[in-house]
N, C-alpha and C positions, 0 to 999 in steps of 0.2 A: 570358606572365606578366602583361603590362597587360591583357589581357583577364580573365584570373584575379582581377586584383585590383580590376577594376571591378567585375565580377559580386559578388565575394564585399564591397564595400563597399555597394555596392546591399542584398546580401541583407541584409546587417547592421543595418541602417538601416529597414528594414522591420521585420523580425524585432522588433527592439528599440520601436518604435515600436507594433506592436501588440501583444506583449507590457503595455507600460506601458499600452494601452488596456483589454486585459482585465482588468488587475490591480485598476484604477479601478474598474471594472465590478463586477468581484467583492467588491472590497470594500464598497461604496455596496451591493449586493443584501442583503450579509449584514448589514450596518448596521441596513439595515432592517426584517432578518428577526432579530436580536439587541438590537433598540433596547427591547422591554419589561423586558430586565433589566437591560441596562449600565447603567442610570440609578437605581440600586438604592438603600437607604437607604445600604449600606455602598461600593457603588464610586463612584468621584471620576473626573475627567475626565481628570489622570492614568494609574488604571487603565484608562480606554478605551482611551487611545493605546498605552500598552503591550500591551494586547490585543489593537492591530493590527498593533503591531510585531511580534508574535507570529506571527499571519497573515501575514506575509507570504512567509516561506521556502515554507511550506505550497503555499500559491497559485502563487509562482511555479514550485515542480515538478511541479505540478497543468498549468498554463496555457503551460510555455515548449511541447513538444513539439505543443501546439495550437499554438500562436504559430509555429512552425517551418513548419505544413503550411498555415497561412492566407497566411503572409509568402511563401511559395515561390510560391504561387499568384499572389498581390499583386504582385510583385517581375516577375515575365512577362508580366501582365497589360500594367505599366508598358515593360514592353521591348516586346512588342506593337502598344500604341498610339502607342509612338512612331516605329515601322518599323524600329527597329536589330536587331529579328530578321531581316526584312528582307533588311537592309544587311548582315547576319551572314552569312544564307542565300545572296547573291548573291558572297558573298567563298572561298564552299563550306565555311564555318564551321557542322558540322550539330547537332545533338544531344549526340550523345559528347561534343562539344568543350565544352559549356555543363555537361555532369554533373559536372565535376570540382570545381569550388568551392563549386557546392550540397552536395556530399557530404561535401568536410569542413566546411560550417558543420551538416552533422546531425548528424557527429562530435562536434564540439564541441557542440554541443547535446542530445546523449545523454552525453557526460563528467559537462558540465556538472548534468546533472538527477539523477543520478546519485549525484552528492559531494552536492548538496542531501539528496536523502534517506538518504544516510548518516550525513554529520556536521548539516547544520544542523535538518531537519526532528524527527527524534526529541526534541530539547533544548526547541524550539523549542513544540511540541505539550504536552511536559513542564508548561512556564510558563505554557502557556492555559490546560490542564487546573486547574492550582492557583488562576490568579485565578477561571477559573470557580467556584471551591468555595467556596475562602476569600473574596471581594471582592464577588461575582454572589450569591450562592449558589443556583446551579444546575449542574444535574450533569444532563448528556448521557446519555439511556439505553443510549448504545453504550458510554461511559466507562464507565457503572457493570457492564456486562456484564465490561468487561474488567479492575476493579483490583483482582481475585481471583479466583481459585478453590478454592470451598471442599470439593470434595469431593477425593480421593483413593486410588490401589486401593494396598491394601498387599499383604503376604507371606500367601497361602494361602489368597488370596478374599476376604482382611478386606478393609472397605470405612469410611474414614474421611471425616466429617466435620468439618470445623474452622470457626469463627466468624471467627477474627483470626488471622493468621499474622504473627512479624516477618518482617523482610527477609532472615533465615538461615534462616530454618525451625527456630529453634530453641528458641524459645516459644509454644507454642499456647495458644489459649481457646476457649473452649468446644466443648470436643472429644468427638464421637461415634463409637463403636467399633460396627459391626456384622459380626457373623460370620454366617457363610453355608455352607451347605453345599451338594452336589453338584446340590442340585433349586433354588438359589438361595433357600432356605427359611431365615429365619434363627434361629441357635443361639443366640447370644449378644450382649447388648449391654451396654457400655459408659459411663457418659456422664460426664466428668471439665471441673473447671471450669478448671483451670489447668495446662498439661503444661512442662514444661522440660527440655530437655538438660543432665545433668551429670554427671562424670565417666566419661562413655561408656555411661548410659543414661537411661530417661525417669523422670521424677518429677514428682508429682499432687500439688497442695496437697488436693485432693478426689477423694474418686470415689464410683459405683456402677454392681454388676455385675451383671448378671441373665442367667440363663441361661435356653433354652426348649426344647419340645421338642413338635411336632405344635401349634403355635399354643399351647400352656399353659407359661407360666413354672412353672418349675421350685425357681429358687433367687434369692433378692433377699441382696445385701452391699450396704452400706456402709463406706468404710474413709476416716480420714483418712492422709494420706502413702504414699499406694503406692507400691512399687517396680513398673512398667509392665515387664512382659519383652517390649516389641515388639522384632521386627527391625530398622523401618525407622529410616535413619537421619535425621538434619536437610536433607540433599537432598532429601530426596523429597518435604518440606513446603517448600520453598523460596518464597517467594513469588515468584510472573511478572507481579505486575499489568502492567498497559501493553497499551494495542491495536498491534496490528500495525505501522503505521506511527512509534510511539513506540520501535522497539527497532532497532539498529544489524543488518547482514547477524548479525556474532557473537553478538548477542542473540534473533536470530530463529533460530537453530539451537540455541541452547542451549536455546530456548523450547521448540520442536519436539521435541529430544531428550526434554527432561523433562514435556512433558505426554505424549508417547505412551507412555511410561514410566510415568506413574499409570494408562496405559487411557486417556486422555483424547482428545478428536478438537482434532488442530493443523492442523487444512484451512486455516481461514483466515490460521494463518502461512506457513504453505506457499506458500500463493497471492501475501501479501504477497513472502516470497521471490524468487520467480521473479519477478515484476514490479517487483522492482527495474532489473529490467535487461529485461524484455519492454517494459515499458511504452513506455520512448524508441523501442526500436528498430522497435516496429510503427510509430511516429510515423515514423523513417527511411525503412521500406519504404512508406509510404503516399505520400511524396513523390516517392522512387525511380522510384511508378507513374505517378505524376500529370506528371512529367516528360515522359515520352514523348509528351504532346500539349501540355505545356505549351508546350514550344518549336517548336513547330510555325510556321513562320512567316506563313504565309498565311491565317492565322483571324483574325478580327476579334475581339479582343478586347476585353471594359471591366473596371472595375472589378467593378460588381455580378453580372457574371457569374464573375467570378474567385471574389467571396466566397461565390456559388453552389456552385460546384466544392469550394471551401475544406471547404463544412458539409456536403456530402455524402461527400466523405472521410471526414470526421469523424465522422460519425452512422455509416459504413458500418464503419469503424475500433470506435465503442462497439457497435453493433448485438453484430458477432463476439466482442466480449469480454464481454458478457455473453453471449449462449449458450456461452459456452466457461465462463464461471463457472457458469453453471446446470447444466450438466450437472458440474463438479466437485462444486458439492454436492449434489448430488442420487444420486452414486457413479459415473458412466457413466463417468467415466475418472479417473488421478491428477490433482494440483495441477500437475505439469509437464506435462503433454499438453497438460489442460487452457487453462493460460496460454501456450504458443509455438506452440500448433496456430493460432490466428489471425494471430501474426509470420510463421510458415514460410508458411502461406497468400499472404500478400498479397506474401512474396519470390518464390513459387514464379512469382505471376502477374505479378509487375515483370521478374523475370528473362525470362520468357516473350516479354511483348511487346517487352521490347529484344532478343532474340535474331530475334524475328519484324523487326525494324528491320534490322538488321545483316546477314539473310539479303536483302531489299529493297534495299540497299544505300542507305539514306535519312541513314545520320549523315555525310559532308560529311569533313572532313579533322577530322582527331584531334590 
């Protein structure tokens, strides 16, 4: 147990220490990749700083599971040079004996990153998005991708577009109705300025309706107050703005349910999903592996060679998760293959070389 809980004060201590390094980091890079608007006619020096308080949840669930597999690295380096692996290995204290406190501070460091992007992160992105808008005014071309979607498939191939949706789906504007038939040729269109929900159906302060047939319109109305006979009901216009990382796990399946439900592609929620919980845990298995010579005792170890090791996990950790996101959107496999095929990867090969260990009989007393 004293050895338990030096190892695991050491790791802590590290961990923490370069966590608060990258944070620094991160934030000072983006300073000064955000510094031509935050100085805007309309933001105040107050709004910066809240814009960074903002960044910060962000960053830290971005940066801890880095911080995890740097600090593992750093933390053995420091037991290395100082010969107490050694003094560990000569007491027949091997391997095994040393994984037990690194493992649960990955635990706690997968919990950890975890609750960040459930509860703090979505609220958190929320309020940068609005001082972006309101205070900056500038608007991220990935935001503007995601705080709508305007189009929609309705009942029997109809195809809607909508301008502005409220937040129930219960008021639309500027609303386009196309009908379609079996050759994707379209019959009929629609275009109404104002829609409402009431009394359990739609109503039009405006419209007009043109019908076609072989590319030649047919029939031109105009009408003020229509009674709309659509099916669909104010779900199916619901608004989802928010990217991915803006919406809690229940939000990210209600998202998914309902855009696959208009026809619409939820790959990139999907992805977000799963990587709520892939993302620590390849961080976990990355360290897992890196252990098996971390503890090694008889290597010379230093620092800079520790933060070698550190970046090449790291890179080899992003390398795999984008080809695994490339080939999700590209269709080669689902969002869940896609995202745990590089976690199961790097477990299969951690698992591996500690079993290659244990057959050796290299880990020491347990």
């Amino acid at each position: 147990m004293i050895l338990d809980r030096m190892l695991l004060a050491l790791q802590v201590r590290v961990l923490l220490a370069t966590l608060a390094i990258l944070l620094v980091l991160g934030l000072v890079i983006d300073f000064f990749e955000s510094a031509r608007y935050l100085f805007s006619v309309k933001g105040t020096a107050g709004d910066v700083l809240l814009f960074y308080l903002y960044k910060i949840p962000f960053l830290t669930h971005l940066l801890l599971p880095i911080s995890l597999v740097i600090g593992s690295c750093v933390c053995f380096a420091l037991l290395g040079r100082s010969l107490q692996l050694r003094a560990l290995a000569a007491a027949g204290v091997g391997p095994f004996r040393l994984l037990a406190p690194t493992m649960v501070l990955g635990a706690i460091v997968a919990g950890v990153t975890i609750f960040l992007a459930e509860f703090l992160v979505p609220p958190a992105l929320d309020r940068t998005e609005k001082l972006m808008d309101e205070r900056f005014g500038v608007m991220d071309q990935s935001w503007r991708f995601y705080r709508k979607h305007n189009w929609f498939q309705g009942a029997g191939g109809r195809i809607f577009r909508v301008s502005s949706v409220s937040p129930d789906g219960d008021k639309l504007k500027g609303v386009t109705l196309l009908e379609m038939d079996s050759n994707f040729h379209v019959t009929g269109r629609g275009d109404f300025n104002r829609v409402v929900w009431k009394n359990q159906r739609w109503d039009a302060d405006f419209g007009r309706t043109r019908r076609f047939s072989d590319g030649e319109m047919l029939s031109s109305e105009t009408a003020r107050n229509p009674v709309l006979s659509w099916k669909e009901r104010p779900g199916r216009f619901e608004n989802l703005r928010g990217r991915p990382k803006q919406k809690s796990l229940a939000e990210l399946a209600k998202t998914i349910a309902a855009l696959e439900h208009r026809g619409l592609s939820a790959t990139r929620y999907r992805l977000e999903y799963h990587n709520r919980f892939a993302y620590p845990l390849l961080a976990f298995g990355m360290v897992l592996l890196a252990l098996s010579w971390l503890c090694t005792p008889r290597r010379q170890r230093t620092l800079a060679g520790a933060l070698i090791e550190a970046t090449g996990l790291i890179f080899t950790a992003y390398f795999l998760v984008m080809m695994a996101s490339a080939a999700v959107t590209g269709g080669a496999c689902s969002a869940a293959l896609g995202v745990w095929l590089p976690v199961a990867a790097v477990g299969v090969v951690a698992l591996f070389v500690w079993a290659v260990l244990i057959k050796r009989g290299r880990l020491g007393k347990t």
